[in-house]
ROZADO-859655 format. One record per residue (C-alpha): residue number from 1; residue in one letter; x, y, z. Coordinates in steps of 0.25 Angstrom, whole numbers, plus 5000, padded with zeros to 4 digits. Layout:
BEGIN
   loti   zalum      X      Y      Z
    NUM       A      X      Y      Z
...
***
This chain:
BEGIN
   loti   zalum      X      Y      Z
      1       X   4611   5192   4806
      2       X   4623   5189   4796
      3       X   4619   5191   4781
      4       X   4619   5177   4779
      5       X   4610   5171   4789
      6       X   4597   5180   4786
      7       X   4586   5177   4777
      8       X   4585   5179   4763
      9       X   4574   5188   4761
     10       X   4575   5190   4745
     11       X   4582   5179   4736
     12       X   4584   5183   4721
     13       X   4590   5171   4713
     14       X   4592   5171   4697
     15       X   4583   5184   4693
     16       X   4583   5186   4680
     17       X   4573   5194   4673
     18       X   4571   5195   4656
     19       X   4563   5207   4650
     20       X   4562   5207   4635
     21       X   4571   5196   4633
     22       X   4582   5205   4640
     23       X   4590   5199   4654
     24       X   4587   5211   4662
     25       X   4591   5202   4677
     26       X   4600   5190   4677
     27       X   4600   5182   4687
     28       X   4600   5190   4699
     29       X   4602   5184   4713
     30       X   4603   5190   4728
     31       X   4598   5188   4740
     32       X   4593   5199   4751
     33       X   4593   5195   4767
     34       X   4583   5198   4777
     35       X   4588   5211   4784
     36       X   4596   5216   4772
     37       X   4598   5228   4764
     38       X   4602   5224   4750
     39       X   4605   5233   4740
     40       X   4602   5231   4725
     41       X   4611   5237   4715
     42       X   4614   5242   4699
     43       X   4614   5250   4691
     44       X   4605   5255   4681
     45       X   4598   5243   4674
     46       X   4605   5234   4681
     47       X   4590   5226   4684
     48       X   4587   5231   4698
     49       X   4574   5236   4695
     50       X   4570   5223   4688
     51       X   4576   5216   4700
     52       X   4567   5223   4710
     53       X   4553   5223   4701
     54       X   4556   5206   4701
     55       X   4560   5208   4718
     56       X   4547   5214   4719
     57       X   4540   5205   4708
     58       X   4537   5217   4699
     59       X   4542   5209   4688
     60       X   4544   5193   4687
     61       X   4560   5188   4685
     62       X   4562   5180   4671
     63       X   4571   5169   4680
     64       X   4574   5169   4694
     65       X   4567   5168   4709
     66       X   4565   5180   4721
     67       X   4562   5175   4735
     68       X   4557   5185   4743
     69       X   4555   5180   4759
     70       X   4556   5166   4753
     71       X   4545   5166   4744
     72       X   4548   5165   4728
     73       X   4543   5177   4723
     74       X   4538   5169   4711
     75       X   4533   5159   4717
     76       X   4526   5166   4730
     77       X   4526   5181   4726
     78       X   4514   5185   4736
     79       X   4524   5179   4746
     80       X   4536   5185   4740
     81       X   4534   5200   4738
     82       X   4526   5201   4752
     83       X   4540   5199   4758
     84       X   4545   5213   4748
     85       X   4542   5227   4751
     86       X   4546   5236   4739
     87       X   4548   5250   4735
     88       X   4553   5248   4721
     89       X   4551   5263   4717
     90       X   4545   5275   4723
     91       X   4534   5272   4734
     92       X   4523   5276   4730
     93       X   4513   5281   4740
     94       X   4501   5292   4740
     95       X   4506   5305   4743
     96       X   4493   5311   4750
     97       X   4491   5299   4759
     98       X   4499   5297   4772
     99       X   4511   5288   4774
    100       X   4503   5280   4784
    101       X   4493   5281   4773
    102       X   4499   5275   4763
    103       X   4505   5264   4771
    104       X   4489   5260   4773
    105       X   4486   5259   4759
    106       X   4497   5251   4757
    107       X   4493   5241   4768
    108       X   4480   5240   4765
    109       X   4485   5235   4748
    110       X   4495   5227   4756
    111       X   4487   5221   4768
    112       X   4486   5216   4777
    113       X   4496   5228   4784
    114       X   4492   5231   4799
    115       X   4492   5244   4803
    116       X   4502   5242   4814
    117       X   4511   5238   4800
    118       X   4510   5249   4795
    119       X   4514   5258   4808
    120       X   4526   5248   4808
    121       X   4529   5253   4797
    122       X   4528   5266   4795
    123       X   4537   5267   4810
    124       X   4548   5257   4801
    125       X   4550   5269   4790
    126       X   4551   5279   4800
    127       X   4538   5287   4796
    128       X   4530   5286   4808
    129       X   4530   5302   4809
    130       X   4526   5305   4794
    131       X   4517   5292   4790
    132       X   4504   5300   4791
    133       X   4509   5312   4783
    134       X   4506   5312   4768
    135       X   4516   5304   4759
    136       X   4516   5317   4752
    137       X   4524   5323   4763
    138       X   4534   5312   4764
    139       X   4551   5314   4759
    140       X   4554   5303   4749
    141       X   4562   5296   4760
    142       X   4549   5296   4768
    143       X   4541   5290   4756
    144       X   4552   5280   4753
    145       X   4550   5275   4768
    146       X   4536   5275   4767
    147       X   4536   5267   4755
    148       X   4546   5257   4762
    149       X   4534   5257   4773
    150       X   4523   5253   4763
    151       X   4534   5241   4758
    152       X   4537   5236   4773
    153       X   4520   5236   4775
    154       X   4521   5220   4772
    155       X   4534   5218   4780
    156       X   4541   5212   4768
    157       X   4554   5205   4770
    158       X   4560   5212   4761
    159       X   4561   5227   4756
    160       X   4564   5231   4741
    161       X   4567   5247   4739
    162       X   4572   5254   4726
    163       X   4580   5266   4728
    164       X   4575   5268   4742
    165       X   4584   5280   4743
    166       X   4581   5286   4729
    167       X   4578   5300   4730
    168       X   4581   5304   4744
    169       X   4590   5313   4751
    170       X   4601   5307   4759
    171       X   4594   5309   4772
    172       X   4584   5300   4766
    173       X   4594   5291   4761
    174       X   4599   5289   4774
    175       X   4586   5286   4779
    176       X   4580   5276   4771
    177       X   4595   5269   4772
    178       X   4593   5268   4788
    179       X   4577   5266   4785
    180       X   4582   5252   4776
    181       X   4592   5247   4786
    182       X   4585   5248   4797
    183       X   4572   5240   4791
    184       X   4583   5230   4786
    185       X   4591   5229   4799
    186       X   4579   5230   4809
    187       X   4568   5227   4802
    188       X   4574   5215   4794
    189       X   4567   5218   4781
    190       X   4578   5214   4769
    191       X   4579   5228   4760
    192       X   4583   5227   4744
    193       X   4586   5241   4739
    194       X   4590   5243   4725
    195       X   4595   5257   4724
    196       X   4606   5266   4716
    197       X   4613   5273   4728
    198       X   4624   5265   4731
    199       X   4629   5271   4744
    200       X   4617   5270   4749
    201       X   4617   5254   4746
    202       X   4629   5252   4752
    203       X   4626   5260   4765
    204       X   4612   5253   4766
    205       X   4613   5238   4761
    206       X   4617   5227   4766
    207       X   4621   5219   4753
    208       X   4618   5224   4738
    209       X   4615   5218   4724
    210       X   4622   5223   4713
    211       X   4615   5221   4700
    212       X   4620   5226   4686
    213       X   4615   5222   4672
    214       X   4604   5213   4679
    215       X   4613   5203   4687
    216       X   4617   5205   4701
    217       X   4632   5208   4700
    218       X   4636   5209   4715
    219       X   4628   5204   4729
    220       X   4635   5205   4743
    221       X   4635   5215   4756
    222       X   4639   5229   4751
    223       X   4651   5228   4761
    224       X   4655   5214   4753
    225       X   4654   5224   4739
    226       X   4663   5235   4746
    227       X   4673   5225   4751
    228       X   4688   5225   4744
    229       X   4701   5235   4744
    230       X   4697   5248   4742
    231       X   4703   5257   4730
    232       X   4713   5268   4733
    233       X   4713   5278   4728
    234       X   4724   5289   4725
    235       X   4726   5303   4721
    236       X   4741   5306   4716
    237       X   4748   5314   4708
    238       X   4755   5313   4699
    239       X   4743   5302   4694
    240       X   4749   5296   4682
    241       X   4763   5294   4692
    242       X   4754   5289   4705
    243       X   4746   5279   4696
    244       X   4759   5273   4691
    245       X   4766   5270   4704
    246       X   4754   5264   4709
    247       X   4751   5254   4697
    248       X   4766   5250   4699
    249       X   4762   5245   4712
    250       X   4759   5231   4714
    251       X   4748   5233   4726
    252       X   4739   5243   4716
    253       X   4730   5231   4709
    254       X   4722   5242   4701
    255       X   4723   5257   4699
    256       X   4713   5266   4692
    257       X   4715   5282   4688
    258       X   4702   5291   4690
    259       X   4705   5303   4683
    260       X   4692   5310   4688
    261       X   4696   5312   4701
    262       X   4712   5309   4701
    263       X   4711   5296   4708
    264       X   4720   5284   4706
    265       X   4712   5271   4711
    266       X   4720   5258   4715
    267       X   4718   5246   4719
    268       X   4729   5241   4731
    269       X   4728   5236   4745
    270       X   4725   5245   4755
    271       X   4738   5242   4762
    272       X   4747   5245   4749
    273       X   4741   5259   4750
    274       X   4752   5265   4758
    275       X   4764   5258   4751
    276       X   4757   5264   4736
    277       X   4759   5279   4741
    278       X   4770   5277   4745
    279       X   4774   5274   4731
    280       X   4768   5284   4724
    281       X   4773   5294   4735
    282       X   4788   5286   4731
    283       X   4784   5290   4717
    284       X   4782   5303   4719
    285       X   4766   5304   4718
    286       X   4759   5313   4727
    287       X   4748   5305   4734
    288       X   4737   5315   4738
    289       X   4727   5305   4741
    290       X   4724   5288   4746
    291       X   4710   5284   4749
    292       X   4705   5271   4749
    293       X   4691   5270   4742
    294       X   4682   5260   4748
    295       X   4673   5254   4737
    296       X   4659   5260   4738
    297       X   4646   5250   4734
    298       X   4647   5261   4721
    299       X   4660   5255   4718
    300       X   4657   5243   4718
    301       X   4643   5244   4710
    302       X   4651   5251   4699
    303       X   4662   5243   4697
    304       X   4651   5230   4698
    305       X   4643   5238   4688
    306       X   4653   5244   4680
    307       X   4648   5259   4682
    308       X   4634   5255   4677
    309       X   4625   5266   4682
    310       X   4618   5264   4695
    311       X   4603   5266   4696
***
């Protein structure tokens, strides 16, 4: 279904939270669709925690509204946040108990949670084969999922996760990337992740977020971020020579030196590539090396961010 005919499972409009006097959200908006995985990103005090603890009704917002399945969470919050599943840190569960085990417990403090929901499960997170060993057995990717089953026991509309990657290996990582999509592609649960490893955002999610200083800077699908001409860049020698025949061009619209690795970084359309080495060759400067480099989501965060420090 096209992105904007589906539902709006979560509707964020004008958040603003005050602590001590001090503006720590500004009016933070975004939307997140039914089937979708939307990325949440900033860095370091940027308000994505505070975010998520108001998403989850942790904390109440000083200004604003969240709709959650299209009850005011507010207004309606027993309504609201039983439409949210949500691993905002660790999961926590009992090491000497079974998975299967642990899933019953929370069922029955949640309740009413048939069996047969909590089989379904277990068979969604891939655990079927291990959920009646001890949790104290499990890898970290196996918790992770575990947890993620105890947060689908309601079938909530809509998943929050914090750092679902943090601390896994990359077989893990890739795991729990194909475990998300396939609960947001087939199962059609919407998935909000706020995490630090951009790569792994722009592989996984569907739109992102980006949030700095407590506003939200940048909203759109990751490809829509990633879109424009790429950079090229340059390796030449002699470098002072090469950088002057290339600002003499009138196709370079920008031309930066990076003197840790000997790059020369421009700006210029991808089909005045060949005419600009022919110049510098003209010129006498040896061209070891052309590559185009495709903007990364990275790229765009720190340039959004001004190098602000991701966490």
């Amino acid at each position: 279904m096209p992105p904007d005919e589906r539902r709006v499972v979560l509707s964020v409009r004008g958040l603003h939270k005050t602590i001590s006097k001090r503006k720590i959200i500004h009016d933070v908006s975004f939307d997140v669709l039914e089937g979708e995985v939307f990325g949440f990103l900033g860095p370091n005090g940027a308000g994505k925690t505070t975010t998520i603890r108001m998403l989850v009704g942790l904390i109440r917002p000083t200004g604003g509204t969240v709709t959650i399945g299209g009850h005011d969470l507010s207004r309606h919050f027993t309504h609201a946040i039983r439409q949210v599943g949500a691993i905002v840190e660790n999961p926590e569960m009992y090491p000497y108990l079974t998975g299967r085990e642990n899933l019953e417990h929370f069922a029955r403090m949640e309740g009413p949670i048939s069996y047969e929901r909590i089989e379904e499960v277990v068979k969604l997170v891939e655990l079927t084969e291990r959920i009646d060993d001890t949790v104290k057995t499990y890898s970290l990717g196996m918790r992770q999922r575990l947890g993620i089953a105890q947060a689908l026991l309601r079938q909530p509309q809509l998943l929050i996760l914090d750092e679902p990657t943090n601390g896994l290996d990359p077989a893990g990582i890739r795991e729990m990337r194909g475990f998300i999509q396939r609960l947001a592609k087939e199962e059609g649960i919407s998935v909000f992740i706020s995490s630090h490893i951009l790569h792994e955002v722009q592989t996984l999610c569907d739109r992102v977020a980006i949030i700095s200083n407590g506003k939200v800077i940048r909203t759109g699908p990751v490809s829509q971020l990633l879109e424009g001409e790429p950079p090229v860049e340059w390796r030449l020698h002699p470098i002072e020579k090469g950088m002057e025949v290339l600002r003499s061009l009138a196709s370079v619209t920008a031309l930066e030196y990076l003197p840790d690795n000997g790059i020369i970084r421009t700006h210029l359309p991808q089909e005045a590539i060949a005419a600009a080495n022919g110049a510098l060759l003209n010129a006498g400067v040896q061209v070891t090396e052309i590559r185009q480099k495709h903007p990364t989501l990275e790229d765009v965060f720190l340039q959004m961010t001004e190098g602000d420090h991701i966490a």
